[in-house]
mmCIF file as Biopython writes it, N, C-alpha, C and O atoms, coordinates in Angstrom:
data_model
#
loop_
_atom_site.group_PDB
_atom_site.id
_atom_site.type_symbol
_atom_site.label_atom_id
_atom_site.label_alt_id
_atom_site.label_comp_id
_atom_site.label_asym_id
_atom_site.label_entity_id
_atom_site.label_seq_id
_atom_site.pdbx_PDB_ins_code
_atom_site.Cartn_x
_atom_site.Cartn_y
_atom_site.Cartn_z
_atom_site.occupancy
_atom_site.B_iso_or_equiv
_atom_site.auth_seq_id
_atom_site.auth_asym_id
_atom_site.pdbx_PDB_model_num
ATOM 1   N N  . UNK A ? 1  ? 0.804  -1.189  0.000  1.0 0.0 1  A 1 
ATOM 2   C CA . UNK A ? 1  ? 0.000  0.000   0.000  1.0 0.0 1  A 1 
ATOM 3   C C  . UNK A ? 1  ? 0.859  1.271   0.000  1.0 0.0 1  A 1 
ATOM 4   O O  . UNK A ? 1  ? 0.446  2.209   -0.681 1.0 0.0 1  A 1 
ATOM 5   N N  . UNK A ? 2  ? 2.073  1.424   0.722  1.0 0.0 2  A 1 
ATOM 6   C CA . UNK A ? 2  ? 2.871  2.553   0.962  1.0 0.0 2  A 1 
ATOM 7   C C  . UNK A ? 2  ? 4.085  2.379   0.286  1.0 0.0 2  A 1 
ATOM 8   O O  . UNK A ? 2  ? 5.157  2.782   0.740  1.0 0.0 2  A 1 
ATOM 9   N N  . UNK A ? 3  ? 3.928  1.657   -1.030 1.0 0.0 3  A 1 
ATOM 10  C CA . UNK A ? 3  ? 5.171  1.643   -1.401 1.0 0.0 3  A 1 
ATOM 11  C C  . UNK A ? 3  ? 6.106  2.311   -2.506 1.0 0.0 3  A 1 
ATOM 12  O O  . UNK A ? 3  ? 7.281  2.235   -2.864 1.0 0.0 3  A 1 
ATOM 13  N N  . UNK A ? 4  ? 4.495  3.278   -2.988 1.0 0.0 4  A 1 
ATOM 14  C CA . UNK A ? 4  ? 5.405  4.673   -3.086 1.0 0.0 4  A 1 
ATOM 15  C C  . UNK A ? 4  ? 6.272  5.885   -2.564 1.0 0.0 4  A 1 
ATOM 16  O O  . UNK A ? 4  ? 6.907  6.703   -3.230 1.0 0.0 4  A 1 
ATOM 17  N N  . UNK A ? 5  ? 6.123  5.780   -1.143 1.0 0.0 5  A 1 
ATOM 18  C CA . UNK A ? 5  ? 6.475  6.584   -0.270 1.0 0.0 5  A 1 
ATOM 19  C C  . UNK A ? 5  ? 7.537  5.629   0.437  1.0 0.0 5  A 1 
ATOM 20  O O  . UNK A ? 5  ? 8.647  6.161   0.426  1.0 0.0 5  A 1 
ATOM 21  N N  . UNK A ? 6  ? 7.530  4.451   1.013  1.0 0.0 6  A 1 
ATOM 22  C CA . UNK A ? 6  ? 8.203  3.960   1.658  1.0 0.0 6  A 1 
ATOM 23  C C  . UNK A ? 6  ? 9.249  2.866   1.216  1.0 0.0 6  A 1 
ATOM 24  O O  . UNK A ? 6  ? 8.908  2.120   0.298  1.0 0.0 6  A 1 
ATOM 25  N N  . UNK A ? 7  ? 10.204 2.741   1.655  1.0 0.0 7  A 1 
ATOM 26  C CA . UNK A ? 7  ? 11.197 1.179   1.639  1.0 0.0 7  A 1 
ATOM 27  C C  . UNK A ? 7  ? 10.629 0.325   2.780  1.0 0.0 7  A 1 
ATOM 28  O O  . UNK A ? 7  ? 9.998  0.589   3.804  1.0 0.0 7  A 1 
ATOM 29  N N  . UNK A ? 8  ? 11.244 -1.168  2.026  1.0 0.0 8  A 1 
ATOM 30  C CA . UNK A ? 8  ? 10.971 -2.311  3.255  1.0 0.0 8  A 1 
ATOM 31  C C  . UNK A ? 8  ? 12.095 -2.671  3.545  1.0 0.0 8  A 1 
ATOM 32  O O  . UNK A ? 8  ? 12.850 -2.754  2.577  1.0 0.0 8  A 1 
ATOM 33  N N  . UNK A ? 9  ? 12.750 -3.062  5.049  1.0 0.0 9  A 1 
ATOM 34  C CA . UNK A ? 9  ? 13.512 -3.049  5.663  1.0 0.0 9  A 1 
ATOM 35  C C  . UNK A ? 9  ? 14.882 -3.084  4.684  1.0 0.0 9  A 1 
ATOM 36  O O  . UNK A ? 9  ? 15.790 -2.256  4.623  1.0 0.0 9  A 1 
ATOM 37  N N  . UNK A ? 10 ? 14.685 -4.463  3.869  1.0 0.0 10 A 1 
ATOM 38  C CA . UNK A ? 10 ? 15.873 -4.862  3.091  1.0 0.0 10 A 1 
ATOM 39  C C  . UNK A ? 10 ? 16.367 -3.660  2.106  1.0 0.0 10 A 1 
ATOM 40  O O  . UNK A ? 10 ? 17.567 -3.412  1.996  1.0 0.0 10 A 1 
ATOM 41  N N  . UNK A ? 11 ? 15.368 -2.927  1.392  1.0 0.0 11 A 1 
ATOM 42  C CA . UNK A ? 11 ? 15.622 -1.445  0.567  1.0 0.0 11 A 1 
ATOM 43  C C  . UNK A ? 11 ? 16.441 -0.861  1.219  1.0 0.0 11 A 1 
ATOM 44  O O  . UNK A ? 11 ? 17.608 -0.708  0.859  1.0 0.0 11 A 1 
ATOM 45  N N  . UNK A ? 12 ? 15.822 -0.332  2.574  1.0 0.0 12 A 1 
ATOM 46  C CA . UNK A ? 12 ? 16.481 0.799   3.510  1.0 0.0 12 A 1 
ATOM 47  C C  . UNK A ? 12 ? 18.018 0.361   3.362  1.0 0.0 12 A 1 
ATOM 48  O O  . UNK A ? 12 ? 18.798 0.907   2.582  1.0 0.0 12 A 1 
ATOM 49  N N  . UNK A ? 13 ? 18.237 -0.349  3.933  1.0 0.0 13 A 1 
ATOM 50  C CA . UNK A ? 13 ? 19.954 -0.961  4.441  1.0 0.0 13 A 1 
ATOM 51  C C  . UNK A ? 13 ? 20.317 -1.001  2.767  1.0 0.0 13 A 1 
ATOM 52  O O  . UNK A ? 13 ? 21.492 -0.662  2.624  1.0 0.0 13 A 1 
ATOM 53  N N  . UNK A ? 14 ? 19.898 -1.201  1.929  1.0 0.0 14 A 1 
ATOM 54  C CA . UNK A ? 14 ? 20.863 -1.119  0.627  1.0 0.0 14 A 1 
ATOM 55  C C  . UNK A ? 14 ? 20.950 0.181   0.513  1.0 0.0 14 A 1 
ATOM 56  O O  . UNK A ? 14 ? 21.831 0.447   -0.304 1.0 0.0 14 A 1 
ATOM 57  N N  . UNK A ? 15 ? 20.392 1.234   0.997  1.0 0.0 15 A 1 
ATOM 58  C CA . UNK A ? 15 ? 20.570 2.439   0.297  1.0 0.0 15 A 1 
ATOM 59  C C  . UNK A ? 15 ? 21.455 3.279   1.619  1.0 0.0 15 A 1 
ATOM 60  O O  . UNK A ? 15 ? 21.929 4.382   1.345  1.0 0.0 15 A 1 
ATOM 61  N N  . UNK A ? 16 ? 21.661 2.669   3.140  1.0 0.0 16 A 1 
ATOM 62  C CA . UNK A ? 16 ? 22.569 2.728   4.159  1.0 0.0 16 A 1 
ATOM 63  C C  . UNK A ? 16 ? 23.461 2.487   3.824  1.0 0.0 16 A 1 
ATOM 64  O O  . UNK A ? 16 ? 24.291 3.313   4.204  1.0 0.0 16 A 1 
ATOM 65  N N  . UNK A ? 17 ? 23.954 1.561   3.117  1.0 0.0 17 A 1 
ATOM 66  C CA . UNK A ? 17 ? 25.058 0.891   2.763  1.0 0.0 17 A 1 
ATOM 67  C C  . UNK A ? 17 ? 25.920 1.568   1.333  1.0 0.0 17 A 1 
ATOM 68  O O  . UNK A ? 17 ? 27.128 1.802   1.300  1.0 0.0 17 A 1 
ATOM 69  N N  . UNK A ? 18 ? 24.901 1.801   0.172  1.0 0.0 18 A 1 
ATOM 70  C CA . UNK A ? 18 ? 24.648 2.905   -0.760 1.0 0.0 18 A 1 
ATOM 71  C C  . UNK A ? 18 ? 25.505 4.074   -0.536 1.0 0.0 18 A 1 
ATOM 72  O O  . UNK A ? 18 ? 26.583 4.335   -1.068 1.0 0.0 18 A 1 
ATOM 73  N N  . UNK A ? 19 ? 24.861 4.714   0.318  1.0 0.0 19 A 1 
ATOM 74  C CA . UNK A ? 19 ? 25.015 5.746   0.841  1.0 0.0 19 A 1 
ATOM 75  C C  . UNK A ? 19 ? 26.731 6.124   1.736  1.0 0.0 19 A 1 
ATOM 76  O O  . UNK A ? 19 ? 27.293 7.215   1.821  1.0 0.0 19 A 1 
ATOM 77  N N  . UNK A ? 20 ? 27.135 4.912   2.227  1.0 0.0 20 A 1 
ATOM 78  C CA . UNK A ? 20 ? 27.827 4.578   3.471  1.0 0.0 20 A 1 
ATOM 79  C C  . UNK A ? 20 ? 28.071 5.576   3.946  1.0 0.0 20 A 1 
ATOM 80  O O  . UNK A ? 20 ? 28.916 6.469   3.869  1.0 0.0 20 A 1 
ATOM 81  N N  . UNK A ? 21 ? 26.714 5.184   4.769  1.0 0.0 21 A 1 
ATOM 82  C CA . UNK A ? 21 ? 26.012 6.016   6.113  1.0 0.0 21 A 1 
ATOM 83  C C  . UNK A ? 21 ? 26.707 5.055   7.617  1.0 0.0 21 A 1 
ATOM 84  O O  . UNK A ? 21 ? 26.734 3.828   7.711  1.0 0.0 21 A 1 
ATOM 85  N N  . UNK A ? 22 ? 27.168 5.980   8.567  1.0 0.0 22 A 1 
ATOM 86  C CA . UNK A ? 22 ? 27.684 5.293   9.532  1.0 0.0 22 A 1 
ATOM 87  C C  . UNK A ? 22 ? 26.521 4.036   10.308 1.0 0.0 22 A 1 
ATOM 88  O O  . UNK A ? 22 ? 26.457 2.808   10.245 1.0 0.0 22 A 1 
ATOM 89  N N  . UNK A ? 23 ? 25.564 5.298   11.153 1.0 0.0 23 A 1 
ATOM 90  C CA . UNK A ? 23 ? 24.713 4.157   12.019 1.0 0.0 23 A 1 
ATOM 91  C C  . UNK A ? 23 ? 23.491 4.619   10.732 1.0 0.0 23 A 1 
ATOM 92  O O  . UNK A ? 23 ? 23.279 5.465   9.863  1.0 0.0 23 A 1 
ATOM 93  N N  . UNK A ? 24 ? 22.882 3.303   11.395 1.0 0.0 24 A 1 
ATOM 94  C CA . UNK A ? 24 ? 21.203 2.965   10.893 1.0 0.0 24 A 1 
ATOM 95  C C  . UNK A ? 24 ? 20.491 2.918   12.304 1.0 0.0 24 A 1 
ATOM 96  O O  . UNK A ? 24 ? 20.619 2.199   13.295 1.0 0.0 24 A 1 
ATOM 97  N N  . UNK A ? 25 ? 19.377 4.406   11.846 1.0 0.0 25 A 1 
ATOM 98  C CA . UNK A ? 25 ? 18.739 4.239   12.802 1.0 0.0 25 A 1 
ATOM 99  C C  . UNK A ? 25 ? 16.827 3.791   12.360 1.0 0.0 25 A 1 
ATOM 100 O O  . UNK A ? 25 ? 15.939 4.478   11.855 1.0 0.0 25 A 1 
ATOM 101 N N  . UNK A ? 26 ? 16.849 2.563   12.778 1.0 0.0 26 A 1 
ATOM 102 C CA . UNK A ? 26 ? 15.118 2.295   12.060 1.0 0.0 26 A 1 
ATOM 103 C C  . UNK A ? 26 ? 14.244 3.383   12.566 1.0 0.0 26 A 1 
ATOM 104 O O  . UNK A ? 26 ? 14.403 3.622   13.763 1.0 0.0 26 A 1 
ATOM 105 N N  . UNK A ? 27 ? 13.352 4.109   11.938 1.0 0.0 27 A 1 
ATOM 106 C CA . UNK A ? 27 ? 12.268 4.600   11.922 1.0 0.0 27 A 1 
ATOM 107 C C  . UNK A ? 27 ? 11.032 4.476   11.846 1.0 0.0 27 A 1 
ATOM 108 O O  . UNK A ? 27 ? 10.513 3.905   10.887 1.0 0.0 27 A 1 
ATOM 109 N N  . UNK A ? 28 ? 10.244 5.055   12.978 1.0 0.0 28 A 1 
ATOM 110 C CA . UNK A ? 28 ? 8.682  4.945   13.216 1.0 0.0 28 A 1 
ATOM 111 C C  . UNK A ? 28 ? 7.993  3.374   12.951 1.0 0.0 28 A 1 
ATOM 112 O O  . UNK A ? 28 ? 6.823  3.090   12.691 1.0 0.0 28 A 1 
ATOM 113 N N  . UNK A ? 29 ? 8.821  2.755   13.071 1.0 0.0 29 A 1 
ATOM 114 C CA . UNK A ? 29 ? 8.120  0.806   13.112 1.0 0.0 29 A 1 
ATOM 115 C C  . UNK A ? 29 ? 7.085  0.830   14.370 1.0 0.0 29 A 1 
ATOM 116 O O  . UNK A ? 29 ? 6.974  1.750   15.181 1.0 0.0 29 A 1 
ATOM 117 N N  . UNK A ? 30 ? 6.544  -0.070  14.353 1.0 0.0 30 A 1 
ATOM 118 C CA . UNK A ? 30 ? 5.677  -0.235  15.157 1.0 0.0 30 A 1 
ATOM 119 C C  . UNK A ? 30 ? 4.678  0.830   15.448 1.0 0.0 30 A 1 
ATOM 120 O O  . UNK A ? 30 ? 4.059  0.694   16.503 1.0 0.0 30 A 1 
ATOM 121 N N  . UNK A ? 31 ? 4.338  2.128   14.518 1.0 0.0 31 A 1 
ATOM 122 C CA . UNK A ? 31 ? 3.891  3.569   15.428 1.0 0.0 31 A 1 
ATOM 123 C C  . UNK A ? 31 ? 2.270  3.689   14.881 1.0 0.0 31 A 1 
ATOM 124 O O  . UNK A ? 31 ? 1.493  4.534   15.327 1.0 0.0 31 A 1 
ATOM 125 N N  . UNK A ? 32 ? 1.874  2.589   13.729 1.0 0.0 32 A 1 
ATOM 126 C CA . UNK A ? 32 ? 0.402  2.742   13.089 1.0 0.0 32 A 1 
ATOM 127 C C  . UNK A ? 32 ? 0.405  1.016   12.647 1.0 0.0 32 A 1 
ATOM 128 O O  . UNK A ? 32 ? 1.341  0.551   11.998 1.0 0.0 32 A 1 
ATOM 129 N N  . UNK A ? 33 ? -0.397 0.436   12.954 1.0 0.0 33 A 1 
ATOM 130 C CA . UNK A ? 33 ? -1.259 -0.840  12.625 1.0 0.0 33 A 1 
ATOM 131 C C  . UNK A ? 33 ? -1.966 -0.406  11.095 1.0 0.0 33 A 1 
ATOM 132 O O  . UNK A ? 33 ? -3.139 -0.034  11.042 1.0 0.0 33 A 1 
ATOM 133 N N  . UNK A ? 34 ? -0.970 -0.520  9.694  1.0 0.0 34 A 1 
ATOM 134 C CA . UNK A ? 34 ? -1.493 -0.316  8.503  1.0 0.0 34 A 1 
ATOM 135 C C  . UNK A ? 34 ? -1.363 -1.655  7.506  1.0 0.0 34 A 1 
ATOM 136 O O  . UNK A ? 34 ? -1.954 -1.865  6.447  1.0 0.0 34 A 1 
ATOM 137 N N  . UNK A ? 35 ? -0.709 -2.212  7.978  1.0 0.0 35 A 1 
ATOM 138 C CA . UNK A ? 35 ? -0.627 -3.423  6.908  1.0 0.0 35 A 1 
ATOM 139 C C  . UNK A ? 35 ? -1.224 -4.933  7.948  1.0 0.0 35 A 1 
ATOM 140 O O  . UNK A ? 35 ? -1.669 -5.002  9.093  1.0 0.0 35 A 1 
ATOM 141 N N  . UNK A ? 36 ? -0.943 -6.036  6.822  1.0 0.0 36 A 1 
ATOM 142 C CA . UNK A ? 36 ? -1.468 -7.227  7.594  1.0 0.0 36 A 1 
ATOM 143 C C  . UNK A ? 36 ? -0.281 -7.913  7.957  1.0 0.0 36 A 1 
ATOM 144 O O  . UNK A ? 36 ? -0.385 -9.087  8.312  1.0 0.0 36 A 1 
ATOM 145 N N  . UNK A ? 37 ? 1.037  -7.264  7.917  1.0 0.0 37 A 1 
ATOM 146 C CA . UNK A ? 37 ? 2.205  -8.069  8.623  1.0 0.0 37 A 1 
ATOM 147 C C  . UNK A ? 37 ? 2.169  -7.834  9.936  1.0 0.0 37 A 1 
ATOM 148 O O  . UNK A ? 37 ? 1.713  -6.763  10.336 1.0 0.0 37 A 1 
ATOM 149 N N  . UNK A ? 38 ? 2.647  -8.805  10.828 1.0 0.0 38 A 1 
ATOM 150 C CA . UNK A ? 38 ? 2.891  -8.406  12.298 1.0 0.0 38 A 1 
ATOM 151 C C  . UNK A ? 38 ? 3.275  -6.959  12.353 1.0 0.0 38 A 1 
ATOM 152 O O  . UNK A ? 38 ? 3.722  -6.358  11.376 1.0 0.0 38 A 1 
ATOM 153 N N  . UNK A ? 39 ? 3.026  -6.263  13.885 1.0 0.0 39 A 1 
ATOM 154 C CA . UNK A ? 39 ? 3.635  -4.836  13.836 1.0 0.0 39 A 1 
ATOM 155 C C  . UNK A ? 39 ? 5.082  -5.170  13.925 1.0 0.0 39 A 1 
ATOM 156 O O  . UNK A ? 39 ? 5.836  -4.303  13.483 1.0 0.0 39 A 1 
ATOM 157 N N  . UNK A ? 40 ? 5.693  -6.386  14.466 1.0 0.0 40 A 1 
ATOM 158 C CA . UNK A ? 40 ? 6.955  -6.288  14.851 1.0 0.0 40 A 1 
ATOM 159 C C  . UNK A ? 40 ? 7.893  -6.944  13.732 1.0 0.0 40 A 1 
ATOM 160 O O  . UNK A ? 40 ? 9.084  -7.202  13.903 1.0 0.0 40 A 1 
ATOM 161 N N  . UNK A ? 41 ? 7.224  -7.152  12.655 1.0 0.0 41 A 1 
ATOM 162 C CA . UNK A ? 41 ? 7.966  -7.734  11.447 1.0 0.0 41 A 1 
ATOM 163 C C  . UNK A ? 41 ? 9.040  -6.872  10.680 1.0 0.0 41 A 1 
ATOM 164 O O  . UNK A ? 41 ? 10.024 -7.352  10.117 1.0 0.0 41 A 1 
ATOM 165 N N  . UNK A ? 42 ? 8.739  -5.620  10.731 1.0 0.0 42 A 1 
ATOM 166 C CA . UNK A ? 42 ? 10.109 -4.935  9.569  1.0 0.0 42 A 1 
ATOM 167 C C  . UNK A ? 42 ? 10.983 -4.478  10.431 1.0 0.0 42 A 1 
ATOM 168 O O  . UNK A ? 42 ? 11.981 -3.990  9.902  1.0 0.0 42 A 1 
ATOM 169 N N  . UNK A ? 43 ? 10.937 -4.460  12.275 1.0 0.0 43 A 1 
ATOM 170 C CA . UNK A ? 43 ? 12.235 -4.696  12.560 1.0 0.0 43 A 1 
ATOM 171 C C  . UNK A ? 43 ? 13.313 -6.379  12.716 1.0 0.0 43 A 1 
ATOM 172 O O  . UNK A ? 43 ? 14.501 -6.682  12.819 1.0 0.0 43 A 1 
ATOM 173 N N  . UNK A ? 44 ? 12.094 -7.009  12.651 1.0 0.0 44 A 1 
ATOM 174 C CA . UNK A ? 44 ? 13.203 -8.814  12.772 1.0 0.0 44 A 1 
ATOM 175 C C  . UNK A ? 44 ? 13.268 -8.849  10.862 1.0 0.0 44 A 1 
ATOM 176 O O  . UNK A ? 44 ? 13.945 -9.763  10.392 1.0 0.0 44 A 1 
ATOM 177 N N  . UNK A ? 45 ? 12.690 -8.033  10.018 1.0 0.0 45 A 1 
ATOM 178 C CA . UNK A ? 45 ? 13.579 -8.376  8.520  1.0 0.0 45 A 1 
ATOM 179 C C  . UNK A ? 45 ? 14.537 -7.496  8.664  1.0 0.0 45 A 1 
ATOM 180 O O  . UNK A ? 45 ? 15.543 -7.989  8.154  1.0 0.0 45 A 1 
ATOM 181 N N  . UNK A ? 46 ? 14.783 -6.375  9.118  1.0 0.0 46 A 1 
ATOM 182 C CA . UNK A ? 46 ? 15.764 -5.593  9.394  1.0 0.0 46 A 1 
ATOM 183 C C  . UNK A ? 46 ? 17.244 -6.162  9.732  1.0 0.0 46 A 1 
ATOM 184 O O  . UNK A ? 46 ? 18.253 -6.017  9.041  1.0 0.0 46 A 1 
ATOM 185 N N  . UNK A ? 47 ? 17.138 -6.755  10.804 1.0 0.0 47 A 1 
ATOM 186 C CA . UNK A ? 47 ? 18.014 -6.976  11.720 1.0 0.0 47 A 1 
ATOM 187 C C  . UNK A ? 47 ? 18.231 -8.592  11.057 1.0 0.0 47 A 1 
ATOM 188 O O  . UNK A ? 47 ? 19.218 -9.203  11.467 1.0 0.0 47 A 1 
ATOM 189 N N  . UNK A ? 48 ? 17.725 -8.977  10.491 1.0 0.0 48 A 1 
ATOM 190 C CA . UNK A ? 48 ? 17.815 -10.626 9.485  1.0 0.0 48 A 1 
ATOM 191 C C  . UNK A ? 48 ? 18.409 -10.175 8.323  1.0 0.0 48 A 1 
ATOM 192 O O  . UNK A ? 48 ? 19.246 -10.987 7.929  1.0 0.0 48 A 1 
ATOM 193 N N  . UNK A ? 49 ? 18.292 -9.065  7.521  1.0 0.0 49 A 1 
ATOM 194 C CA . UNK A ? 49 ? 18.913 -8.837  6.685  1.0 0.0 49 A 1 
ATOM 195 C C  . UNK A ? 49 ? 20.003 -8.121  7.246  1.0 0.0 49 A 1 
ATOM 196 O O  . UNK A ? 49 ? 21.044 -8.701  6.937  1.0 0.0 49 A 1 
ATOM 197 N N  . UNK A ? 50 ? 20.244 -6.980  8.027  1.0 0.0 50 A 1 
ATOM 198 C CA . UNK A ? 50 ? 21.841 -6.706  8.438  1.0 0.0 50 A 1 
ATOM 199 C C  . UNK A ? 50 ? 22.868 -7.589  8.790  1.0 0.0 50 A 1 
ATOM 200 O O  . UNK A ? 50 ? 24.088 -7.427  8.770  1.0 0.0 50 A 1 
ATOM 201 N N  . UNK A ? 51 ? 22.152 -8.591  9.133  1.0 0.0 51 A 1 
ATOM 202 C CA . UNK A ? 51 ? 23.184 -10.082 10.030 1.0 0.0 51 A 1 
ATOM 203 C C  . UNK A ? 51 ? 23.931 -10.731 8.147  1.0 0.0 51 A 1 
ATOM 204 O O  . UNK A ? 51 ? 25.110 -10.750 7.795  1.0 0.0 51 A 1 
ATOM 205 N N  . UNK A ? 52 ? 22.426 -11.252 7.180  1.0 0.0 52 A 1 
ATOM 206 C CA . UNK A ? 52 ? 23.107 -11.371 6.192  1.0 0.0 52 A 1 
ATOM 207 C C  . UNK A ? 52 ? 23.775 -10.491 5.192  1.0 0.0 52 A 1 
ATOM 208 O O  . UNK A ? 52 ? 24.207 -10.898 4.113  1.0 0.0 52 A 1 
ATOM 209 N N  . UNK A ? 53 ? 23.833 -9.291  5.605  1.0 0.0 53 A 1 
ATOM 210 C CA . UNK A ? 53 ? 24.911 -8.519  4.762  1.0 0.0 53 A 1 
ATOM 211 C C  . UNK A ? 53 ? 26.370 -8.309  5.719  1.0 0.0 53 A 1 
ATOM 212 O O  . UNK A ? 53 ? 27.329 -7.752  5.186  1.0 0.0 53 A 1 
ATOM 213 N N  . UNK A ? 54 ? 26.446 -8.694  6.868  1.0 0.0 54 A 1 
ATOM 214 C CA . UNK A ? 54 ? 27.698 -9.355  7.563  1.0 0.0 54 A 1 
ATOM 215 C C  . UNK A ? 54 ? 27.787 -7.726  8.636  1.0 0.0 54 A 1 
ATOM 216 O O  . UNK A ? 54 ? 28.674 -7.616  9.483  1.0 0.0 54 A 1 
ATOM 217 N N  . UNK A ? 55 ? 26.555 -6.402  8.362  1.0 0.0 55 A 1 
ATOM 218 C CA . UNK A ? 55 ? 26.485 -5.789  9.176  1.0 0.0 55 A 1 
ATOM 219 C C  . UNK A ? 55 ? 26.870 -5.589  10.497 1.0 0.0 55 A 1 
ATOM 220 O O  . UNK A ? 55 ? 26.013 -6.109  11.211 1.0 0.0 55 A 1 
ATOM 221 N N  . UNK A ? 56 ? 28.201 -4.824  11.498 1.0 0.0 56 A 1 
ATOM 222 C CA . UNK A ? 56 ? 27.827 -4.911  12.503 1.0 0.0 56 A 1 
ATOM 223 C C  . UNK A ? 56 ? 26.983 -4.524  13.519 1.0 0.0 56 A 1 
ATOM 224 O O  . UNK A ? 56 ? 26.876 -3.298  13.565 1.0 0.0 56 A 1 
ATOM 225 N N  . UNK A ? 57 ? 26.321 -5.134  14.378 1.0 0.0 57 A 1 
ATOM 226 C CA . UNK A ? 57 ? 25.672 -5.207  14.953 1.0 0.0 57 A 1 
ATOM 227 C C  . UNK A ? 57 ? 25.048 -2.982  15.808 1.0 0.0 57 A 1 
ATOM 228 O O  . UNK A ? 57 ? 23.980 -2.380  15.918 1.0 0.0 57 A 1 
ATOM 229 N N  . UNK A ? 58 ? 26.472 -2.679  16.127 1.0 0.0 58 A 1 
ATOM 230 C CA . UNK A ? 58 ? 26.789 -1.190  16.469 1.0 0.0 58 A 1 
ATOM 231 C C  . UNK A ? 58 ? 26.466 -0.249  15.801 1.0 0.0 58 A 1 
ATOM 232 O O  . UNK A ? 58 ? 26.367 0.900   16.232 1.0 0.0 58 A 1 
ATOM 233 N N  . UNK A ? 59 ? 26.148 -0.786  14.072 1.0 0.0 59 A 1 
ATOM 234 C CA . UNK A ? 59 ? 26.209 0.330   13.274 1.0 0.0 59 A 1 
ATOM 235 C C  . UNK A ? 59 ? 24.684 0.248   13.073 1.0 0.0 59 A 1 
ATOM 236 O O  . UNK A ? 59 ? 24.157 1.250   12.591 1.0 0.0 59 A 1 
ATOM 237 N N  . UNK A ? 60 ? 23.851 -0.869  13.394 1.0 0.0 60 A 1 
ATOM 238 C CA . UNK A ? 60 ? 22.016 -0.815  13.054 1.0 0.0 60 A 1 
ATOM 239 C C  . UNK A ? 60 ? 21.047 -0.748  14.191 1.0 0.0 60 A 1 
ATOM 240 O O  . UNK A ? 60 ? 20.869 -1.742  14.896 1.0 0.0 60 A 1 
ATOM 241 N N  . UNK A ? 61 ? 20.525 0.172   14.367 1.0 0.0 61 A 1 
ATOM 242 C CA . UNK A ? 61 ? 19.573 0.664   15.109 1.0 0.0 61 A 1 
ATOM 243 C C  . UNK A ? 61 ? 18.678 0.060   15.463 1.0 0.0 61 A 1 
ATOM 244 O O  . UNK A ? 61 ? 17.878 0.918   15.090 1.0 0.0 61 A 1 
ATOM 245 N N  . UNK A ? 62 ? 17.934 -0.832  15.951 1.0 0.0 62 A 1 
ATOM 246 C CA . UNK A ? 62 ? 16.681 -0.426  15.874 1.0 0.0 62 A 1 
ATOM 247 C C  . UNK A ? 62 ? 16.505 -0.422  17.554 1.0 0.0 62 A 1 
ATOM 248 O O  . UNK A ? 62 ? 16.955 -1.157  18.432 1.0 0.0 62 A 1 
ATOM 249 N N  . UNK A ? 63 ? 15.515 0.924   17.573 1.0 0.0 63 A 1 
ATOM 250 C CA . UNK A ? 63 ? 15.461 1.453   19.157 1.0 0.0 63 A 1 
ATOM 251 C C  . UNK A ? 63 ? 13.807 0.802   19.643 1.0 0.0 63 A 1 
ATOM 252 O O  . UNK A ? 63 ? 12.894 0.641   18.834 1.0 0.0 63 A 1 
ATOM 253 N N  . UNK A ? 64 ? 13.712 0.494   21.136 1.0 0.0 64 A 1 
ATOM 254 C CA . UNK A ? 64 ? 13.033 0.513   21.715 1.0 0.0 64 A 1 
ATOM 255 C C  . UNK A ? 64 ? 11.931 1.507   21.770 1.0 0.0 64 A 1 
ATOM 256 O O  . UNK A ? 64 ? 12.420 2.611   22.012 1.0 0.0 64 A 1 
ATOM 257 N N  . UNK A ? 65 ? 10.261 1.577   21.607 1.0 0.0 65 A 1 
ATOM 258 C CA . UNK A ? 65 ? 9.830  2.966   21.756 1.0 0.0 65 A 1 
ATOM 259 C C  . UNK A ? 65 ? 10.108 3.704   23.082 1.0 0.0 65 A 1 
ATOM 260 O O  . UNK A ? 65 ? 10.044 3.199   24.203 1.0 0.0 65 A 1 
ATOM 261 N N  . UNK A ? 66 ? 10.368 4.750   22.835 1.0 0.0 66 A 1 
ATOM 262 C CA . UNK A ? 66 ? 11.114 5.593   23.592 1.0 0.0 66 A 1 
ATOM 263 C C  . UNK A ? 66 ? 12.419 5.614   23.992 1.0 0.0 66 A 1 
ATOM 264 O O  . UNK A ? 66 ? 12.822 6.490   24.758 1.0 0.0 66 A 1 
ATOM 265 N N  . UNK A ? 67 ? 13.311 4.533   23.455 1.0 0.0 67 A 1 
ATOM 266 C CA . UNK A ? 67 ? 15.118 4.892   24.003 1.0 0.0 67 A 1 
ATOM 267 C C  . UNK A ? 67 ? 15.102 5.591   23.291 1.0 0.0 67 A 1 
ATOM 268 O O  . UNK A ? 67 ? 14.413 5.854   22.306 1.0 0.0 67 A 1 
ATOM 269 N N  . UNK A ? 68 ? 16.059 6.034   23.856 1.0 0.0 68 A 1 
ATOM 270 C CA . UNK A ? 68 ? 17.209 7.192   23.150 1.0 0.0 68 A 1 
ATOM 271 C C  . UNK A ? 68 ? 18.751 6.522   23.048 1.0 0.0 68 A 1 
ATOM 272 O O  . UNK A ? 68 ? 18.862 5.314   23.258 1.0 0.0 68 A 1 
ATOM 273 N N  . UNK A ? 69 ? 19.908 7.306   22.731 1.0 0.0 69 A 1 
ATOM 274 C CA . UNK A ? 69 ? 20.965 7.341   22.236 1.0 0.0 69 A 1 
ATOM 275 C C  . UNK A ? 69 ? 21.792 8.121   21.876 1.0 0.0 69 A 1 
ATOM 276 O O  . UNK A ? 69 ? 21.345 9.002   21.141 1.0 0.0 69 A 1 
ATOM 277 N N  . UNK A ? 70 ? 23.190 8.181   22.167 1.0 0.0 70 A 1 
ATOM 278 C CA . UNK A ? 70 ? 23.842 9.032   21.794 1.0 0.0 70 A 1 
ATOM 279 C C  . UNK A ? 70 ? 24.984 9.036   20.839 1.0 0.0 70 A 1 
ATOM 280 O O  . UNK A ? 70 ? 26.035 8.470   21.141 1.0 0.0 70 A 1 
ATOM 281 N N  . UNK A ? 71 ? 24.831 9.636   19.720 1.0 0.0 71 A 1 
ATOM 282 C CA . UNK A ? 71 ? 26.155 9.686   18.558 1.0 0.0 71 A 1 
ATOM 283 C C  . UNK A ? 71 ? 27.610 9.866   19.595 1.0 0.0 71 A 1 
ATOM 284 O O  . UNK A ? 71 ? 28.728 9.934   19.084 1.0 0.0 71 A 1 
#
């Protein structure tokens, strides 16, 4: 439905990587119930695809709602 506007997890990190952008920080997951995937699904493809692009672990984000962090 949003996939003119949006990437799915695996997009994002090619264009992190693309880009070579230091950290990856995931964005607004879990924040609206719009599709029929689990809410918690495009951060475990996230973090399934950073593991198979040999990603370390330090450089991909994905935050808790509400942690924070510091560069």
């Amino acid at each position: 439905m949003m996939r003119m506007t949006h990437t799915t997890p695996e997009e994002a990190l090619r264009v992190f990587t693309d880009l070579r952008a230091r950290t990856f920080v995931a964005m607004h997951w879990g924040t609206f119930e719009l599709s029929d995937e689990p809410i918690d699904e495009p951060p475990r493809r996230l973090l399934a695809a950073a593991r198979a692009m040999s990603l370390p672990e330090e450089r991909v984000w994905v935050l808790a709602h509400g942690e924070t962090r510091a560069f």
